[in-house]
PAZAPA-4460 file (N, C-alpha, C; in steps of 0.05 Angstrom, whole numbers, plus 32768, in hexadecimal, padded with zeros to 4 digits):
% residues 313
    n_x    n_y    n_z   ca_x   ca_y   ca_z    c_x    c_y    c_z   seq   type   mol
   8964   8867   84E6   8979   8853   84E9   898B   885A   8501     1      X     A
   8993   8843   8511   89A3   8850   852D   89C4   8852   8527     2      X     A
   89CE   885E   8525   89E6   8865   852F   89F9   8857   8547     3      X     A
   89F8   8842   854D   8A08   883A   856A   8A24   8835   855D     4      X     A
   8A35   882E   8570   8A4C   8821   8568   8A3F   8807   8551     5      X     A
   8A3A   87F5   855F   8A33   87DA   854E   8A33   87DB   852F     6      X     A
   8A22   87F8   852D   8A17   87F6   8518   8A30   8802   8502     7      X     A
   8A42   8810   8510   8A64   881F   8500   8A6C   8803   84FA     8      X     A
   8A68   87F3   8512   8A7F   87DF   850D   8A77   87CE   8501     9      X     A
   8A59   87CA   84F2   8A55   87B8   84E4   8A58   87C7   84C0    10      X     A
   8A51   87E0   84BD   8A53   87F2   84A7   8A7C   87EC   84A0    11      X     A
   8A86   87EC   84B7   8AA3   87E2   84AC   8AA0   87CB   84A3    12      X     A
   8A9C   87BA   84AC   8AA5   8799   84AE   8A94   8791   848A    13      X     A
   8A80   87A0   848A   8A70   879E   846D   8A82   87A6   845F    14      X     A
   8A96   87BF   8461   8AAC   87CF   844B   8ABC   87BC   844A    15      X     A
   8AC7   87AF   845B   8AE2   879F   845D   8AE2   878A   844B    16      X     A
   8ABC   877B   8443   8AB6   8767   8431   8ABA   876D   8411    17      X     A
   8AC9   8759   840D   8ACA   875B   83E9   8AB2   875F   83E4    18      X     A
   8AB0   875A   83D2   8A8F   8758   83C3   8A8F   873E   83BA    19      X     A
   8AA3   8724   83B5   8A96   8710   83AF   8A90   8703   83D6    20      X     A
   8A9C   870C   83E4   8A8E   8708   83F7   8A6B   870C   8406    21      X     A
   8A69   8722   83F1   8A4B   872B   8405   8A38   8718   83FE    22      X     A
   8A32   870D   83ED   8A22   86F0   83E8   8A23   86E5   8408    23      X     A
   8A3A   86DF   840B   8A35   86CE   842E   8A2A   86DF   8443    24      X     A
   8A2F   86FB   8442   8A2F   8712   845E   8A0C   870A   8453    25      X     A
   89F9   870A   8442   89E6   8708   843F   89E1   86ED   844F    26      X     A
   89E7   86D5   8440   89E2   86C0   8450   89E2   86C2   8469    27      X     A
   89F7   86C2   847A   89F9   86CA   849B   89EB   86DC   84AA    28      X     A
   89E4   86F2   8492   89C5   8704   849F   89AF   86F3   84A5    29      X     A
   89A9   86DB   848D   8997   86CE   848B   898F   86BA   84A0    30      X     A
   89A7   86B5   84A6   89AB   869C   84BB   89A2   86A8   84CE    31      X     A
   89AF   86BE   84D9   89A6   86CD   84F8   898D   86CB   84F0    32      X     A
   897A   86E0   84E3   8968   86E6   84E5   8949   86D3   84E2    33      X     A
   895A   86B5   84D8   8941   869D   84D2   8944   8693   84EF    34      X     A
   8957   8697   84FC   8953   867C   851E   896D   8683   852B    35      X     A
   8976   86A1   8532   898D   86AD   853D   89A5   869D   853B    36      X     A
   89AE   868F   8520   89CC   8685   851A   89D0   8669   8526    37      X     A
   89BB   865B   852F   89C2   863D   853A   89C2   862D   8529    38      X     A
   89C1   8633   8503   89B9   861D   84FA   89D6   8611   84EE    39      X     A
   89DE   85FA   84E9   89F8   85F1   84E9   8A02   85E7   84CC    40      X     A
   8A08   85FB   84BE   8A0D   85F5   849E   8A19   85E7   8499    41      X     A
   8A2D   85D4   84A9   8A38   85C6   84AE   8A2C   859F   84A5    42      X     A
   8A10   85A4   84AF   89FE   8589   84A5   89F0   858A   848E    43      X     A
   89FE   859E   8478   89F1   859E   8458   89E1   85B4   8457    44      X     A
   89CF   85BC   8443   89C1   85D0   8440   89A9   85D2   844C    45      X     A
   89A7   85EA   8453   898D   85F7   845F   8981   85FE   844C    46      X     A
   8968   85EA   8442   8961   85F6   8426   8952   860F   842C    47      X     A
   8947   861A   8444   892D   8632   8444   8945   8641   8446    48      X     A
   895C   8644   8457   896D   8653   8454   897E   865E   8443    49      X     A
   8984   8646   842C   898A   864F   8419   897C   865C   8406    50      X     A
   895E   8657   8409   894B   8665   83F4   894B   8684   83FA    51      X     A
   8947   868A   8414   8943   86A2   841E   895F   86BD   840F    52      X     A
   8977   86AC   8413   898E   86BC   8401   898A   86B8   83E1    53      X     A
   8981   86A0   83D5   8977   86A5   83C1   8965   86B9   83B6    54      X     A
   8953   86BE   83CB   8941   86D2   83C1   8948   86E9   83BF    55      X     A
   8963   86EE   83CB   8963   8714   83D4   897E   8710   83B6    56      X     A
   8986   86F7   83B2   8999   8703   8395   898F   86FE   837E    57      X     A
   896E   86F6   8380   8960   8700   8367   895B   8715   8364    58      X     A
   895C   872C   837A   8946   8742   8370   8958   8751   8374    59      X     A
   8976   8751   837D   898A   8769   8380   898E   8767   835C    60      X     A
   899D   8785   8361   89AD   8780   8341   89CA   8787   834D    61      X     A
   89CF   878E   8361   89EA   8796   8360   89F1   878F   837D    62      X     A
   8A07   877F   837E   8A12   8773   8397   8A15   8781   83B4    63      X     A
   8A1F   87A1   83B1   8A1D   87BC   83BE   8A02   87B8   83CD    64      X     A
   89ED   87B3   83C6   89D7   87B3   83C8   89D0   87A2   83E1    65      X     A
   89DE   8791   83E9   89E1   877B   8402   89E5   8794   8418    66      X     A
   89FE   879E   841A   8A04   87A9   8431   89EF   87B9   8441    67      X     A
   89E0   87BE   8429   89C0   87CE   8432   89A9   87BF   8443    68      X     A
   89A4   87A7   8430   899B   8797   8443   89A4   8790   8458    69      X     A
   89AF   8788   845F   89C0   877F   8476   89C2   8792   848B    70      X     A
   89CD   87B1   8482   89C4   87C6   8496   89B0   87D3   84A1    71      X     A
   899B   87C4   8483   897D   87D6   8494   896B   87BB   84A7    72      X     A
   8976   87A2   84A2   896F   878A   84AF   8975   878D   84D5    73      X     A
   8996   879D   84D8   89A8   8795   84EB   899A   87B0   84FD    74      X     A
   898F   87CC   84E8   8989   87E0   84FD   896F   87DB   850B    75      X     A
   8969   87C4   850C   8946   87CE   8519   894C   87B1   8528    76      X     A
   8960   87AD   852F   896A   8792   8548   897E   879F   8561    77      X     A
   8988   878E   8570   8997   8792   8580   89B1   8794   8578    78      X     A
   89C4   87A6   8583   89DA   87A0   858C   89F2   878B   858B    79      X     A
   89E0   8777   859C   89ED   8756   859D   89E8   874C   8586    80      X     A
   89CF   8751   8574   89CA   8742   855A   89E9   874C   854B    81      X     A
   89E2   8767   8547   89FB   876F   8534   8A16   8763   853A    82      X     A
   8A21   8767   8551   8A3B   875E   8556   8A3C   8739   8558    83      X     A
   8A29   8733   855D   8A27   870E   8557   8A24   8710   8536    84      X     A
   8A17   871D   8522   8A18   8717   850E   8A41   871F   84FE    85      X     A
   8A50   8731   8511   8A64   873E   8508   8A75   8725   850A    86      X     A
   8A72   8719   8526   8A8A   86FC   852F   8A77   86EB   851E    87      X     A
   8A62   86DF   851A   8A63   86CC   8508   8A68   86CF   84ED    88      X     A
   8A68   86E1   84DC   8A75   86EC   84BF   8A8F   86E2   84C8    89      X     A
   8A9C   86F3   84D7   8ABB   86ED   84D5   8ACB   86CF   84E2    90      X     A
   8ABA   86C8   84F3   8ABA   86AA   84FA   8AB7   868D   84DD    91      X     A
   8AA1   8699   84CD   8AA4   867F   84B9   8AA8   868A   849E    92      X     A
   8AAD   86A8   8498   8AB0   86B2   8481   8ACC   869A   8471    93      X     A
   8AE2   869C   848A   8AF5   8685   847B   8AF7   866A   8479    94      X     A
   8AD3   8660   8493   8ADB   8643   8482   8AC9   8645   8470    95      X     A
   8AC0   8656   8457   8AB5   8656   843F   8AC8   8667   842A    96      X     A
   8ADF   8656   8435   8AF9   865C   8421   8AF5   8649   8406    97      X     A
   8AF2   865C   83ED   8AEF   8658   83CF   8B15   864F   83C7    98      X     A
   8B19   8636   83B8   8B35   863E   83BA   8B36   8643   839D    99      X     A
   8B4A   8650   8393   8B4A   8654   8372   8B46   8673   8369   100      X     A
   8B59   867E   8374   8B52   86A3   8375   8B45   86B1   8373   101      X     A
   8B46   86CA   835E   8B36   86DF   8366   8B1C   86D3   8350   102      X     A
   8AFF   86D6   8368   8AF0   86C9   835B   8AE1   86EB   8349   103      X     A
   8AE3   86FB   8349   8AE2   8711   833C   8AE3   8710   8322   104      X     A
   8AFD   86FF   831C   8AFD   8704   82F7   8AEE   86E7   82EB   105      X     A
   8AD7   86E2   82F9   8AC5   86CE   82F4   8AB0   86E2   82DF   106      X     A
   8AAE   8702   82F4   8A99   870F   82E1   8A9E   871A   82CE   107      X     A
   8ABD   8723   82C6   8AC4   8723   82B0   8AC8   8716   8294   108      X     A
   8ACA   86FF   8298   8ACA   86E5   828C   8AB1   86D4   828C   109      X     A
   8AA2   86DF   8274   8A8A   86C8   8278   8A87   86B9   8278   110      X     A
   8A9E   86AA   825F   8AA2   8692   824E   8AA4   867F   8269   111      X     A
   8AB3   868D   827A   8AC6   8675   8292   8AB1   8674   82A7   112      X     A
   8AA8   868A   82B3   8A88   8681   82C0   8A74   8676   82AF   113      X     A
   8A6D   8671   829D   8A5A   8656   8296   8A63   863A   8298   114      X     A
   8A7F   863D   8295   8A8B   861C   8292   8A93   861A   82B8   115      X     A
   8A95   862F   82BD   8A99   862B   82E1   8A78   8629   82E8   116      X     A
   8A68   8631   82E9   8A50   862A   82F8   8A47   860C   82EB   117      X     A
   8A4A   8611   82D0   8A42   85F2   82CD   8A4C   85D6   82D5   118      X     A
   8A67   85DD   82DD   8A7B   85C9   82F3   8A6E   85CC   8311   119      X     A
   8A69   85DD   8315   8A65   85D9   8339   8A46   85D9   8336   120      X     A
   8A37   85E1   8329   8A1A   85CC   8322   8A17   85B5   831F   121      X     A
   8A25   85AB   830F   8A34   858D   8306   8A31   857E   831E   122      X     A
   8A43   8590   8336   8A4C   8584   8343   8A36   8579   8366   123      X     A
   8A26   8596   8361   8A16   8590   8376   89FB   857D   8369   124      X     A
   89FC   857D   8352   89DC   856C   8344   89E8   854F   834C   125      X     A
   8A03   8548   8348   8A13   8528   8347   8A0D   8523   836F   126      X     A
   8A01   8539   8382   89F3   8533   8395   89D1   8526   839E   127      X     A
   89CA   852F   838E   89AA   8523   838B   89A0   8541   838A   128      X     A
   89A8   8562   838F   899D   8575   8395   8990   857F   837A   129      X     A
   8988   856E   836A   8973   857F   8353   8969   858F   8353   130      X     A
   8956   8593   8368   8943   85AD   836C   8955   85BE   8370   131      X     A
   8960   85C1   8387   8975   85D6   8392   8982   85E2   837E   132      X     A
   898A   85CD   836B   899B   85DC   834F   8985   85EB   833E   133      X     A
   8969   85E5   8340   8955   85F1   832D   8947   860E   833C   134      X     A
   894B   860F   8354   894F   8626   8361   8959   863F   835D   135      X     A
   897D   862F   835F   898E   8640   8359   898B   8653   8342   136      X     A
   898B   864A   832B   8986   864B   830F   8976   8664   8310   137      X     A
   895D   8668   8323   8951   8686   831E   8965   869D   831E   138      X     A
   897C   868D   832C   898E   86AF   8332   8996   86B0   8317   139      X     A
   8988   86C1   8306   8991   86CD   82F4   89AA   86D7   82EA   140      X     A
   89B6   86E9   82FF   89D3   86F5   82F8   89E9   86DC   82FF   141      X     A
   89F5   86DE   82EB   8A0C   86BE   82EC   8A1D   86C5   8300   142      X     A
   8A24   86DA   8302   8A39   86E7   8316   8A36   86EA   8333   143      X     A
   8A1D   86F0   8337   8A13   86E7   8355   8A07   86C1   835D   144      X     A
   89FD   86B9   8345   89FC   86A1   8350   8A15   8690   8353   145      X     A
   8A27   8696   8345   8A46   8689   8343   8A4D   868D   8363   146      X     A
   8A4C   86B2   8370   8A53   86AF   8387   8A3F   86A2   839C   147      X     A
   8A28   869E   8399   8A18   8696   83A9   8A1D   8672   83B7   148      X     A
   8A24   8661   8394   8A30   8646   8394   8A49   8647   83A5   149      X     A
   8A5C   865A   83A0   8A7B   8657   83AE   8A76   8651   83C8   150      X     A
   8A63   865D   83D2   8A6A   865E   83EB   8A4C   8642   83F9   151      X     A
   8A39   8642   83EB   8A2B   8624   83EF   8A33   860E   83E5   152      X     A
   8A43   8610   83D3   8A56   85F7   83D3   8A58   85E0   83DF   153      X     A
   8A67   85E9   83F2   8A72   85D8   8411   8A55   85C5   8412   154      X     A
   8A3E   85DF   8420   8A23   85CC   842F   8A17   85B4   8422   155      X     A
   8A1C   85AE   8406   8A16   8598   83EE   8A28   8588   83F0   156      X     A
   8A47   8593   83ED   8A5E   857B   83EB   8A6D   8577   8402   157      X     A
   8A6E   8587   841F   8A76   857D   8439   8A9A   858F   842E   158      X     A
   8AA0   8595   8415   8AB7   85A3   8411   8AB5   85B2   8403   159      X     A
   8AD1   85C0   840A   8AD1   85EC   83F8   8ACE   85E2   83DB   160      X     A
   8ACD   85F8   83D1   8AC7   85FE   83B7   8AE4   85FE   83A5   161      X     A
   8AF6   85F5   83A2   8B0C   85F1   8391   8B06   85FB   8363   162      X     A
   8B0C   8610   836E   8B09   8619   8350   8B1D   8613   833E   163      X     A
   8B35   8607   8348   8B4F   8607   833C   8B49   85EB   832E   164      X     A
   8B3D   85D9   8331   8B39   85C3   8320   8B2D   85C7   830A   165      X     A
   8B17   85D9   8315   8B03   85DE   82F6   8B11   85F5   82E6   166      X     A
   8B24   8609   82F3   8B32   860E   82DE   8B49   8609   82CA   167      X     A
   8B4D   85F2   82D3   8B5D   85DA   82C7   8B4C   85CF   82AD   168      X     A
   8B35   85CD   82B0   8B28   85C1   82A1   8B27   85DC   828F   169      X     A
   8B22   85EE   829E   8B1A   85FE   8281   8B2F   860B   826D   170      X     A
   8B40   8612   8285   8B5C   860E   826D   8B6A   85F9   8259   171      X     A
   8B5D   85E1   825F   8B5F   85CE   824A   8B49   85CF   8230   172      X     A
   8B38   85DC   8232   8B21   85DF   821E   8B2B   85F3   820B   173      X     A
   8B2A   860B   821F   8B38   862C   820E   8B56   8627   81FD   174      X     A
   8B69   8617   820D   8B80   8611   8200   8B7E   8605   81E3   175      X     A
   8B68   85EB   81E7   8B64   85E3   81D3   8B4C   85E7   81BC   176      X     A
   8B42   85FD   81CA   8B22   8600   81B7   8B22   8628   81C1   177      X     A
   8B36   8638   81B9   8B31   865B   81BA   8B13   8660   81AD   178      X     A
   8B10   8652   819C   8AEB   8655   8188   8AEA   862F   8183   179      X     A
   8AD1   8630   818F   8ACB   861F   817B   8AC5   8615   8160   180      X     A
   8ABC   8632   8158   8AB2   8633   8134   8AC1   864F   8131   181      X     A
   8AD7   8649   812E   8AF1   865E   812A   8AF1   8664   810F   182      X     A
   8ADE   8650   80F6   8AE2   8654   80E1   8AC7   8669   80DC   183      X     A
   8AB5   8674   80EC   8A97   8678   80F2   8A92   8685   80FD   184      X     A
   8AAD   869A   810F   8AAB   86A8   811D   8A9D   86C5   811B   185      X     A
   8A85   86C5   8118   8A73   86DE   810E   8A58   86E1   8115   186      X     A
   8A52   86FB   8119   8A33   8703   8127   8A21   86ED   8120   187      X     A
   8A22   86E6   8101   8A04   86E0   80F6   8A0A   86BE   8102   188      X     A
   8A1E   86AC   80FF   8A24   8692   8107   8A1F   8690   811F   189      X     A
   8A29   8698   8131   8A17   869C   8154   8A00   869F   8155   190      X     A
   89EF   86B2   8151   89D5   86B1   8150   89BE   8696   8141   191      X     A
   89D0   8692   8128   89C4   867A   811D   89C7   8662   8134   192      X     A
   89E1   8661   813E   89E7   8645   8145   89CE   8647   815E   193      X     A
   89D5   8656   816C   89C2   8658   8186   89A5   8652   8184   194      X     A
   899D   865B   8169   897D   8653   8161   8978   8639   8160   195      X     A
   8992   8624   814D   8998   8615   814A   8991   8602   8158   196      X     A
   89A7   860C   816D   89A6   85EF   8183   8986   85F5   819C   197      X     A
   897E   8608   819B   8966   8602   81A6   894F   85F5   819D   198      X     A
   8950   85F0   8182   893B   85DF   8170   8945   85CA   8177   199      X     A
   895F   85BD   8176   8968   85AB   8178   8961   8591   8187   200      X     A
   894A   8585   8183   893A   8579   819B   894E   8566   819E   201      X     A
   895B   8554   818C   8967   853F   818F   8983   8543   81A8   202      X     A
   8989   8563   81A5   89A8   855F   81B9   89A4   8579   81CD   203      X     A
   8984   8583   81C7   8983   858F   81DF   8989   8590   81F6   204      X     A
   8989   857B   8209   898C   856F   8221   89AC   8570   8223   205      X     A
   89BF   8567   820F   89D8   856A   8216   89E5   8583   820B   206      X     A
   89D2   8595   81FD   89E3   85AB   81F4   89DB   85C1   8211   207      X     A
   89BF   85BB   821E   89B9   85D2   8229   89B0   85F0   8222   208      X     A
   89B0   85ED   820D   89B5   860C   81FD   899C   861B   8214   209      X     A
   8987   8610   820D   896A   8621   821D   897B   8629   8236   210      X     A
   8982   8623   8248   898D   8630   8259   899D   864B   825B   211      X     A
   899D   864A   8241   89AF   8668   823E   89A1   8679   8233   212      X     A
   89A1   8696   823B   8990   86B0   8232   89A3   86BE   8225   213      X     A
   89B0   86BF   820C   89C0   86DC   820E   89B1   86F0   81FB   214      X     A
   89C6   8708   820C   89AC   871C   8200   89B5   8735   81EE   215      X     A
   89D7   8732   81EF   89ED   8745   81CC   89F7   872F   81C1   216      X     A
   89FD   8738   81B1   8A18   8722   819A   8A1F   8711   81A5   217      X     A
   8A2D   8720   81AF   8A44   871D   81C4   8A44   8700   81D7   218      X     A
   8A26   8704   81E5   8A25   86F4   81E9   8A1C   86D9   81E4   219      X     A
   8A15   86D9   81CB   8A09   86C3   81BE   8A2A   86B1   81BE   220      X     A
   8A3E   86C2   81AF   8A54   86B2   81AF   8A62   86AC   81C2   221      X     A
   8A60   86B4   81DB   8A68   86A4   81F4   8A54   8694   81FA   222      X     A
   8A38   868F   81F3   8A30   867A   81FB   8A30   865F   81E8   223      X     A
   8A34   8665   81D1   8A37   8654   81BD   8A56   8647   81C4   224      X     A
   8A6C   8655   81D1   8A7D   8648   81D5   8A7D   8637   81F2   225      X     A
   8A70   8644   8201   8A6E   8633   821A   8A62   8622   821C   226      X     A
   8A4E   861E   8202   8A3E   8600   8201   8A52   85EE   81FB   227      X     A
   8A66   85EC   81E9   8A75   85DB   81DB   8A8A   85DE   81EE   228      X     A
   8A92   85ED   81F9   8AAB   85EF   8214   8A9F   85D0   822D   229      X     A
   8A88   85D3   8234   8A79   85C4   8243   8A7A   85AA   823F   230      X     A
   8A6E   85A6   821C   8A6E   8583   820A   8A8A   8581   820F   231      X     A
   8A9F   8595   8202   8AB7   858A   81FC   8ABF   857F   821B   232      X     A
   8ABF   8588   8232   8ACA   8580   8249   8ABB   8564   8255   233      X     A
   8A9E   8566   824B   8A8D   8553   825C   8A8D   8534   8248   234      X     A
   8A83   853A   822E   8A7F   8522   821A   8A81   852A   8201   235      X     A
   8A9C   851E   81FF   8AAC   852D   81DE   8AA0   8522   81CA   236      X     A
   8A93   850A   81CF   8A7F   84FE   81B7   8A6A   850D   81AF   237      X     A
   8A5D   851B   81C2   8A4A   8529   81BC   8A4C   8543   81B5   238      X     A
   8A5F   854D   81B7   8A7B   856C   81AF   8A7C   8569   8190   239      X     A
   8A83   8549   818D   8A8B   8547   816B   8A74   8549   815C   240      X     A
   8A60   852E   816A   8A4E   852E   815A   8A34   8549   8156   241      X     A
   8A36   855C   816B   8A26   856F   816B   8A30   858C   815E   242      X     A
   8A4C   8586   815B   8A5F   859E   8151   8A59   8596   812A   243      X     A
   8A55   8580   8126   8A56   8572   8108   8A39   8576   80F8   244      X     A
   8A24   857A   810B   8A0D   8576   8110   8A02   859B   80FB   245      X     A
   8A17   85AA   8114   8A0D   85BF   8118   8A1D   85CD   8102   246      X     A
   8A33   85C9   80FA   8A48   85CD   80E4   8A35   85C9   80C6   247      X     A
   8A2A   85AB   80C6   8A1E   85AC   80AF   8A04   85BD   80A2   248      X     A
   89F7   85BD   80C2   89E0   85CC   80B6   89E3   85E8   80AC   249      X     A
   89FA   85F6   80BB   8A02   860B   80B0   8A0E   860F   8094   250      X     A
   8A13   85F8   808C   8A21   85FA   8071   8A0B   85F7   805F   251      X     A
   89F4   85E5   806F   89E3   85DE   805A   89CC   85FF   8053   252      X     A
   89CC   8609   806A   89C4   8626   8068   89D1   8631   8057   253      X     A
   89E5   8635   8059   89ED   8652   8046   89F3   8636   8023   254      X     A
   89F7   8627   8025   89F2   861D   8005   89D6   861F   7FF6   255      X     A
   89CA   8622   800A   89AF   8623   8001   89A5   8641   7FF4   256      X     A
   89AE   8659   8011   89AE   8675   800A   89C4   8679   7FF1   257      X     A
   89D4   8675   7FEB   89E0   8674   7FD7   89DE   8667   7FB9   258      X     A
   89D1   8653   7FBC   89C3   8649   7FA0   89AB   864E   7FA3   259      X     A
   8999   865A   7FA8   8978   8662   7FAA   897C   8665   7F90   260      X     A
   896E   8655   7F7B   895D   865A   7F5D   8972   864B   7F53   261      X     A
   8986   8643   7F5E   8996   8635   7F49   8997   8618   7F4E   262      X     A
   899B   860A   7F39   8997   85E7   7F37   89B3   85DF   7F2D   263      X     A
   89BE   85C7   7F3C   89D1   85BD   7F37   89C9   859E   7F21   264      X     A
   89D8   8596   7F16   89D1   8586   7EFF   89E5   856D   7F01   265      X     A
   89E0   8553   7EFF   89F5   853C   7EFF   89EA   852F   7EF4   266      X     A
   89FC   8522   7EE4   89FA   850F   7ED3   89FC   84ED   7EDE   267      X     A
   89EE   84DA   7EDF   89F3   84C6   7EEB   89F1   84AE   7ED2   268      X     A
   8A06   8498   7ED0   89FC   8482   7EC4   89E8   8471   7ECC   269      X     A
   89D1   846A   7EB4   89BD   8458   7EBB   89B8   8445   7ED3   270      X     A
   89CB   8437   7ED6   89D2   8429   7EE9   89D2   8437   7F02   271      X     A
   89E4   8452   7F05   89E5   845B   7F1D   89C9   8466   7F25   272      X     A
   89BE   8474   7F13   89A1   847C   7F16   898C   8462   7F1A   273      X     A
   898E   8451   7F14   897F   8439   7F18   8981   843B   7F3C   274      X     A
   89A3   8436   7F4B   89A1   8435   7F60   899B   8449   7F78   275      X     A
   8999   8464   7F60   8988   847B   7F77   8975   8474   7F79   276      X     A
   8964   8471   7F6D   8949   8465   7F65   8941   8457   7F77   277      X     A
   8948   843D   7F7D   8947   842F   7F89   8949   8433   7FAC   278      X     A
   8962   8440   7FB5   8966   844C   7FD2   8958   8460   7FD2   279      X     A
   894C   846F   7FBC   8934   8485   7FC5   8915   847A   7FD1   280      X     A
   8912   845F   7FCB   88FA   844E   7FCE   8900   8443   7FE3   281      X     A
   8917   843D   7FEA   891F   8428   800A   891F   843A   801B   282      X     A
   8929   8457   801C   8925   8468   8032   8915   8478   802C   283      X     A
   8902   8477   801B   88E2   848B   8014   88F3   84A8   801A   284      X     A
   8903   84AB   800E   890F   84C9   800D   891A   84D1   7FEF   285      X     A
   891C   84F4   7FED   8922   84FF   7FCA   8939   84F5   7FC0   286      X     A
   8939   84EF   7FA8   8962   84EE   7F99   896F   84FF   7FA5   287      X     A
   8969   851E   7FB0   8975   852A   7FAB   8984   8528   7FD1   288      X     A
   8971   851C   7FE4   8970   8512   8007   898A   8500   8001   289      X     A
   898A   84E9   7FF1   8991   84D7   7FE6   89B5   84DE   7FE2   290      X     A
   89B9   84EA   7FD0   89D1   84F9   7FD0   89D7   8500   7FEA   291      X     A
   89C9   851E   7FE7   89E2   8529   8004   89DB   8515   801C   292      X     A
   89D8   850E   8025   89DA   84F6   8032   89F4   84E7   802A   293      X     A
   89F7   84DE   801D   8A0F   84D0   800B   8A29   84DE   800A   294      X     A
   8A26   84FB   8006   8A39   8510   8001   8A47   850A   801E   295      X     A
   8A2A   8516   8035   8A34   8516   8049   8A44   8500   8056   296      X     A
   8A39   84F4   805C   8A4A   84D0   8062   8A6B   84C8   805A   297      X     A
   8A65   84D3   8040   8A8A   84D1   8035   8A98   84E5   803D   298      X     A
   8A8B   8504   803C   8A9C   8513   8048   8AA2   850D   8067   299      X     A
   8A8A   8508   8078   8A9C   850D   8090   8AAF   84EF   8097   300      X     A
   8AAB   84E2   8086   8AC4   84C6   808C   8AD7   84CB   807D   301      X     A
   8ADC   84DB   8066   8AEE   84D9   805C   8B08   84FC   8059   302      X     A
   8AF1   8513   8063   8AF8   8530   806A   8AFC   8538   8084   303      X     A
   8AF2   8526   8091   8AF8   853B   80B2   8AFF   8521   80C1   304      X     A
   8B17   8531   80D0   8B26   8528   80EF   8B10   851E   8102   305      X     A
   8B14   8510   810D   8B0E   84FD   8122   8AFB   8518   8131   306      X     A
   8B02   852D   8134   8AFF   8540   814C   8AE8   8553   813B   307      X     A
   8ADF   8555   811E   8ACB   8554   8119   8AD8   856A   8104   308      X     A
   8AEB   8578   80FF   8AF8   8592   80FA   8AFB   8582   80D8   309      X     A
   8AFD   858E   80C6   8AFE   858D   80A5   8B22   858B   80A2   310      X     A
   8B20   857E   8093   8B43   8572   808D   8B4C   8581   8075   311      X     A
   8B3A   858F   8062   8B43   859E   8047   8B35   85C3   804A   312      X     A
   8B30   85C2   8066   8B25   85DC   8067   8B37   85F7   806F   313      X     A
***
């Protein structure tokens, strides 16, 4: 590896970079090195260009890991490459100004990076860029694709990346929803729900769940909340009705594990048994379908809030 000036002054200029910056110092390597920096990000996305930085933040695991590339890219070039790659970094590093602070405690906060990528996904799919969004998606680590979007942003929407709106949004969710199943809050309920909603063929599509891998506790319950963080912000109808959905079956689980071998017994007048009888033959389903069905129906019109939550619980 050569030693020249260029090469100090680019080993600084790499130190000087945050780390949610080096996502771009990669891109701008990329740019030089596909057609020496003439291409004008300015007229939307370069999709081979963007694939090419896609590819190198699939296979890093650690952000640090850039500065490497980039140095062992810049030593086996000229001089002029390096210091043209130094003025263009610092030339457009700030018009790919993210506004909405330190984007750092994004990786701390999982809960708030799923409901933030799924806003600025949101926002580039409401372009026609489908594929491009199905691309993205390989980047596995949420934390590098989050920085990867901040700064491609712009080339989809023609403007910065404004985080302060969508954290508006999410502070309206958290304010009003800290748990969603606050009454449920436990290892074994997370894991169930998550199984749950992936069977779920009917609300698959708006729950998303398949899209999410988690792989401790831990994270099952940040993703079980970020699904319903998402409904609640996007379509509260589907928040209620999938939160009510998902509420009952869990009740109907553990009533079940809890009476195994045991039989409940009611007494009905002739008459009323005449008309089970009857609605058991009109909907070819058991007395017993028949009921909770019935149970159900009164309870949720006449036990739970508009917002789906139990009024005697």
């Amino acid at each position: 590896m050569k030693h020249s000036t260029a090469m100090k002054e680019l080993n600084s200029t790499l130190k000087s970079l945050s780390e949610e910056d080096l996502p771009y110092a990669l891109y701008v390597k990329n740019r030089i090195q596909m057609d020496d920096g003439h291409r004008d990000y300015r007229r939307g996305p370069d999709t081979q260009l963007l694939r090419k930085t896609e590819s190198y933040l699939k296979s890093i695991q650690n952000l640090k890991e850039i500065n490497d590339i980039i140095i062992n890219y810049f030593s086996n070039t000229r001089d002029s490459d390096i210091f043209y790659f130094i003025d263009l970094l610092n030339e457009t590093i700030e018009e790919m100004y993210v506004r909405g602070g330190d984007r750092s405690s994004y990786k701390r906060d999982k809960r708030k990076l799923n409901f933030t990528l799924h806003m600025i996904k949101q926002d580039i799919q409401s372009t026609g860029y489908y594929q491009d969004i199905e691309v993205i998606d390989e980047i596995k680590n949420k934390y590098f694709k989050f920085l990867y979007l901040s700064f491609s942003y712009s080339f989809y929407l023609e403007k910065h990346l404004d985080l302060n709106y969508i954290q508006t949004d999410y502070s309206k969710v958290i304010t009003e929803n800290p748990l969603h199943f606050k009454k449920y809050d436990h290892e074994e309920f997370y894991l169930w729900a998550k199984g749950y909603l992936d069977k779920d063929i009917g609300h698959q599509a708006i729950s998303n769940s398949l899209k999410y891998a988690p792989t401790t506790n831990e994270d099952y319950k940040t993703v079980i909340n970020s699904i319903f963080d998402i409904l609640y912000i996007n379509d509260h109808y589907a928040y209620t009705i999938i939160k009510e959905k998902l509420l009952n079956a869990w009740y109907q689980k553990n009533y079940r594990k809890k009476n195994k071998g045991k039989r409940d017994y009611f007494f009905l007048t002739d008459d009323t048994y005449a008309c089970l009888e009857i609605l058991t033959k009109k909907y070819n389903v058991s007395k017993n379908k028949i009921i909770e069905n019935l149970i159900n129906e009164k309870y949720a019109k006449e036990c739970k809030y508009k917002d789906g939550s139990d009024k005697y619980s």
